[in-house]
N, C-alpha and C positions, 0 to 999 in steps of 0.2 A: 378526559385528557388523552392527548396521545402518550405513547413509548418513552416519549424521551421528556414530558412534562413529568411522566410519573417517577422519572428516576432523578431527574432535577429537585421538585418536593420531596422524594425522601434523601436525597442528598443534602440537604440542605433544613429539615425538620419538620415541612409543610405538609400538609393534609393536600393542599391544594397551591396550583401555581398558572399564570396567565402570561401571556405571551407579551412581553417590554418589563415584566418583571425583573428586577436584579435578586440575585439572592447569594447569598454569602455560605458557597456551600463546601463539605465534607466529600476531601480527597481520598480513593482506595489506592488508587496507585500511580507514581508517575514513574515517567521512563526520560533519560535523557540520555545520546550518545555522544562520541569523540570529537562531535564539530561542537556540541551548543552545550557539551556537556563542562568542560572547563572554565566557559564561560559563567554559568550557574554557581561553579565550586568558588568561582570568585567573588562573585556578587554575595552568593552567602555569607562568607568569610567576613564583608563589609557591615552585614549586620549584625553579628556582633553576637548569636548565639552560641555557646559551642558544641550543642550537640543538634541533629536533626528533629523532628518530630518523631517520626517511625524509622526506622530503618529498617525495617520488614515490608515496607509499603515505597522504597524505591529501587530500581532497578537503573543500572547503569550495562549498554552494550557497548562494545567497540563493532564498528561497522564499517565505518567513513570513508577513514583512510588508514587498511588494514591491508597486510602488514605494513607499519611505518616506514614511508617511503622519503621521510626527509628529516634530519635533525628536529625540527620545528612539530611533526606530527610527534615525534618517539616521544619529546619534552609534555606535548597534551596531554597521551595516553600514561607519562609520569603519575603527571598531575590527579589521572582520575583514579588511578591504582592505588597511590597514595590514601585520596580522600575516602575510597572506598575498602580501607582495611583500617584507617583511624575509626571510621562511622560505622565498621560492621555491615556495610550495605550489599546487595550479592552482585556481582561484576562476570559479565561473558568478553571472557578477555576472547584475543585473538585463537581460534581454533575452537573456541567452546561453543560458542551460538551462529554467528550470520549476524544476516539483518532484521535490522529492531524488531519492525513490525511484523516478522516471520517469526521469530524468536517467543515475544511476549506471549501468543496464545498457544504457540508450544509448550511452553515450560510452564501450561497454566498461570499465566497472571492477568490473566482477561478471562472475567466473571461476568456471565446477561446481567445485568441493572449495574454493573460498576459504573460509578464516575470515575474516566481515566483522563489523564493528559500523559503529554507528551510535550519535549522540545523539538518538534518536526510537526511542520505540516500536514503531514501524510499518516499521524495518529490515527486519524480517524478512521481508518483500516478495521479497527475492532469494536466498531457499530455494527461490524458481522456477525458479529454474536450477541449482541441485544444491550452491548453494553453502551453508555453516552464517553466518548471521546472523542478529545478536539487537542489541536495544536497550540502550543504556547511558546513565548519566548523565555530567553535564557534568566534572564534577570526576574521573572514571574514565575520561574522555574526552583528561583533561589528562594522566594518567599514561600513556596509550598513546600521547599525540605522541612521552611523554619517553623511552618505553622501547621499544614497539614491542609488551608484552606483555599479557596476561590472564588474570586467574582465571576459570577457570572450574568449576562441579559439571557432572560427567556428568548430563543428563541421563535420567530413564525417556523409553520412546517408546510412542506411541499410533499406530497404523497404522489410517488410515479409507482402505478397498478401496471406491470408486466405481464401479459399471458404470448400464449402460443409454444411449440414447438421449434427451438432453431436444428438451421438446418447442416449437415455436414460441415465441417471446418470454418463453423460461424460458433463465436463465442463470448462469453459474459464481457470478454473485451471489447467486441466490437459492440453491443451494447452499450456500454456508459461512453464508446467517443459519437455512437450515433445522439446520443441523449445529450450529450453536450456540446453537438456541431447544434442541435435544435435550440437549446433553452440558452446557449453561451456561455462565457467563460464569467459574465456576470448573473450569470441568472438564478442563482440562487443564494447570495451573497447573505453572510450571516441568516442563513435559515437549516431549517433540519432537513435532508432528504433520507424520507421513510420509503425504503420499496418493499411491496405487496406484489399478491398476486399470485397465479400457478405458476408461472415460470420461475419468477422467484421460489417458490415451496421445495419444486422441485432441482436448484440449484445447488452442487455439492459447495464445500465451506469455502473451496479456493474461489471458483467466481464471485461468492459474496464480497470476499476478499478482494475482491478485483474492484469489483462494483464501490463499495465504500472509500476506499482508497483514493479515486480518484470524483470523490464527489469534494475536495475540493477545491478541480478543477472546473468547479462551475462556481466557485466563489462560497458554500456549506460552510456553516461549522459544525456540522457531525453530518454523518453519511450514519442511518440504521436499520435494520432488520430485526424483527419480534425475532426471538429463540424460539427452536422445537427440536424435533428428534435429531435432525441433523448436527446441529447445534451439540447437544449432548452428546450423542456418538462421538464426535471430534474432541471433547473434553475429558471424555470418559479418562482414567486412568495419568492423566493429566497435571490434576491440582488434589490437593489434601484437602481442600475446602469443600463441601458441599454443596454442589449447586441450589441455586433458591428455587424456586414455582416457581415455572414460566408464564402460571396463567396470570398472574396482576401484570408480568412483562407486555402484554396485547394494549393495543391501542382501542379505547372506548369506539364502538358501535358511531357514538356521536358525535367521536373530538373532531375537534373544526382545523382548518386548513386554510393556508391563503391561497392552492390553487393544486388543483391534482391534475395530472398527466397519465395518459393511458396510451400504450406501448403494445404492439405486436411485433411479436420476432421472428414470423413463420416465413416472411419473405423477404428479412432483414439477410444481404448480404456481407460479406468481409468489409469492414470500414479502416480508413487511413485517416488519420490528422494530419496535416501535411504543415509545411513551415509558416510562418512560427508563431504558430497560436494553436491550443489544443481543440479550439471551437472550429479550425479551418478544416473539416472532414468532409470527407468524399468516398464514394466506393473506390474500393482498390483494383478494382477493371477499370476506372476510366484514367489513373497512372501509370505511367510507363519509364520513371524517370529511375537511369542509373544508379547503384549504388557504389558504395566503396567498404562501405562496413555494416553488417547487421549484429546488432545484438541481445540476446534472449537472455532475460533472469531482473531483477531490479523485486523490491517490494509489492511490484504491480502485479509480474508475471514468471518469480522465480520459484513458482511450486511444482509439485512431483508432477500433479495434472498438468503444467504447463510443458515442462521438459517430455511429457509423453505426445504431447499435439506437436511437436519440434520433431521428435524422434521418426511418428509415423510419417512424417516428411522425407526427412533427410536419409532415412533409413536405405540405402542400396544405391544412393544416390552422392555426386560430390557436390561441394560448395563449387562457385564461379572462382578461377582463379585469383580473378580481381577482387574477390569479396574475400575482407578479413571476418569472422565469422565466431564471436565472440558468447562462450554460453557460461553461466555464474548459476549455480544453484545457489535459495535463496536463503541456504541453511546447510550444517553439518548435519542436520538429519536428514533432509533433502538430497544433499548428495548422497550420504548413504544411502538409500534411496533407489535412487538414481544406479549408481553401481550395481544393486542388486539386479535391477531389472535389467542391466545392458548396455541403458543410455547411454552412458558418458562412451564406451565403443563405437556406440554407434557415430557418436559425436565428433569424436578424433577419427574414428575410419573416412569420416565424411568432408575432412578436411579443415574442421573447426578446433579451436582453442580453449578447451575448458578450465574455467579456472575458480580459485577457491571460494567460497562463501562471503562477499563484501555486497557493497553495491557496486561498485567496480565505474562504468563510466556515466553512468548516471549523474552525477552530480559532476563533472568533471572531475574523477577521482585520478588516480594515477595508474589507472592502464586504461587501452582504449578510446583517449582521445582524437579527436578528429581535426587536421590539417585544412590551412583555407582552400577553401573550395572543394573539401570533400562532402559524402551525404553518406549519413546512417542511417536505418531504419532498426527501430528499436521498440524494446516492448515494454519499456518505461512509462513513466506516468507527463512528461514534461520536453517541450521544445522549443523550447526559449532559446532566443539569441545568445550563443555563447554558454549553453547547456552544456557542451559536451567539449570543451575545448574551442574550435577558433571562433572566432564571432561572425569570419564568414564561410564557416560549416553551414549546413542543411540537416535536420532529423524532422526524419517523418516517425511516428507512433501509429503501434498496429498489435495484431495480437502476436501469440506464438508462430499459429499453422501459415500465418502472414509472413512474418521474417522469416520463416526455416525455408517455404517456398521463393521469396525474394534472393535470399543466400543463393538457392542452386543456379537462377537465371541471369542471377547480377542484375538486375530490374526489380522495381517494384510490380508482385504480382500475386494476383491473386490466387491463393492455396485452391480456390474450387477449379481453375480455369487448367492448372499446374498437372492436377490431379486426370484430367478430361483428356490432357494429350499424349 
């Protein structure tokens, strides 16, 4: 079996588990926030339990839309304050955590072999650390407070083997949008993507991070990686739990695949998604198109390593007057963080706007939006029509050393080219 059959079977009670299999398995932890999370507390409510199954095994963040920016948001975030001091459940209200998926493997609740959900898409984030997590909706959200369980299908796996060395201000981001202008935004639709390889091994935790996140932007339901030393180092001191053996965590010698992909990164340069699809990639030399607003930080790309590939950028340098310049650590630890080492100075000296731990414009949240006929470039994970506010905005997707060099020329451009003149 591969990785993610062996943690579906023991999630679930089996020795063994085959690919179209359903299996009715055993939840360690879900996570829901202030959009989908209300939603969940009500649909619960409708069936009719009144206590949860575990309330040590759900996590509630506020994220979304922090601080409440409108009567309507203040009334959600009510809602889940409430539910989560009736149920006992632990809650990162506003100023305690950031976002979700930065959050959960900080504060140790991402275990290698956990079955996690989430009510977000973008769960899948903590396949970085060996564990199987996938996306769910709100009302699937509700049945797993009341039971603790899940359906699931086996799913097939797709194994992309990475080697090489990348090269200067080329990074795990521009990776998964090269990998995804290649296989599309369908192309791996309900399947596992496992990455191997030396590049991977030697990948620290935030590019994993990066990597699984947006696997599924090619249509995944988990994005994984075996756990190893890196893995543990990053947990260390973390969780009260004990970590399990990593070595059952490896994927068998034999397990079979519906189709492997094999990736070089040595002459892999800076890549852009360009509108509005995340498969529309291109290098970021052959763009040249205005911006009006860059923004750095999101679940994809708001870690410490992220704000330091931003900083050696921007550092002695200012943003384009035209460019609003928008930076969001992706956490109160991260920002502190950040603080210590300088960055946010750096940040404001440079003519940008740092602002607090949310997702901020990402999801169209309430700062940051973008006006018709403007264009952001952003180091989120999405850019979709009417992503970021007007529907006839523009967002291109890139990495850090991409936006922070985009910011200073007001042009899309690339960080190697930036750096050369």
């Amino acid at each position: 079996m591969n990785i993610t059959e062996k943690i579906l079977a023991h999630a679930s009670g089996k020795t063994t588990v085959h690919t179209g299999d359903i299996i009715d398995a055993n939840v360690d932890m879900i996570m829901v926030h202030d959009l989908t999370g209300p939603l969940a507390v009500e649909a619960f409510k409708r069936i009719g339990t009144p206590n949860v199954w575990n309330n040590k095994k759900i996590t509630i963040i506020l994220d979304h839309q922090i601080p409440a920016e409108s009567v309507k948001a203040a009334e959600l975030h009510k809602t889940l304050r409430q539910f989560a001091k009736q149920q006992r459940i632990r809650l990162y209200d506003v100023g305690r955590g950031g976002i979700c998926h930065q959050v959960m493997p900080e504060k140790g609740h991402v275990l290698p072999g956990a079955l996690i959900v989430g009510a977000d898409s973008h769960t899948c984030t903590y396949g970085a650390f060996g564990a199987f997590a996938t996306g769910i909706g709100s009302t699937e959200a509700a049945a797993v407070f009341a039971t603790g369980k899940i359906w699931l299908k086996v799913p097939e796996a797709i194994k992309i083997n990475v080697e090489g060395k990348f090269q200067n201000h080329v990074t795990p981001k521009d990776l998964i949008l090269a990998l995804i202008g290649k296989l599309g935004v369908d192309g791996a639709i309900y399947k596992t993507v496992e990455f191997t390889g030396e590049t991977i091994r030697n990948m620290s935790m935030a590019g994993r991070m990066t990597l699984c996140n947006m696997t599924v932007e090619m249509g995944a339901k988990n994005g994984i990686i075996a756990p190893d030393t890196t893995t543990r180092d990053f947990l260390k001191g973390r969780t009260a739990q004990p970590l399990p053996p990593f070595d059952p965590l490896q994927s068998d010698i034999d397990a079979s695949y519906a189709k492997t992909v094999e990736f070089n990164v040595t002459n892999l340069t800076p890549q852009v998604a360009c509108p509005s699809s995340v498969d529309n990639v291109r290098p970021a030399s052959e763009i040249n198109a205005p911006i009006d607003q860059a923004f750095i930080g999101s679940c994809t790309n708001g870690r410490i390593e992220d704000l330091r590939q931003a900083a050696q950028i921007l550092k002695g340098k200012q943003v384009k007057n035209s460019v609003r310049t928008l930076v969001i650590p992706a956490s109160q630890e991260v920002y502190t963080q950040a603080l210590r080492e300088g960055l946010i100075e750096i940040f404001t000296a440079a003519g940008a706007i740092v602002c607090g731990s949310a997702c901020g414009p990402c999801l169209g949240g309430h700062i940051g939006l973008l006006a018709s006929g403007e264009t952001c470039i952003s180091t989120s994970n999405r850019n979709f029509i009417g992503r970021m506010g007007s529907t006839e905005a523009n967002v291109y997707l890139a990495s850090p050393a991409t936006v922070a060099a985009s910011a200073v020329t007001g042009r899309i451009t690339d960080p190697q080219k930036l750096e050369a003149t």
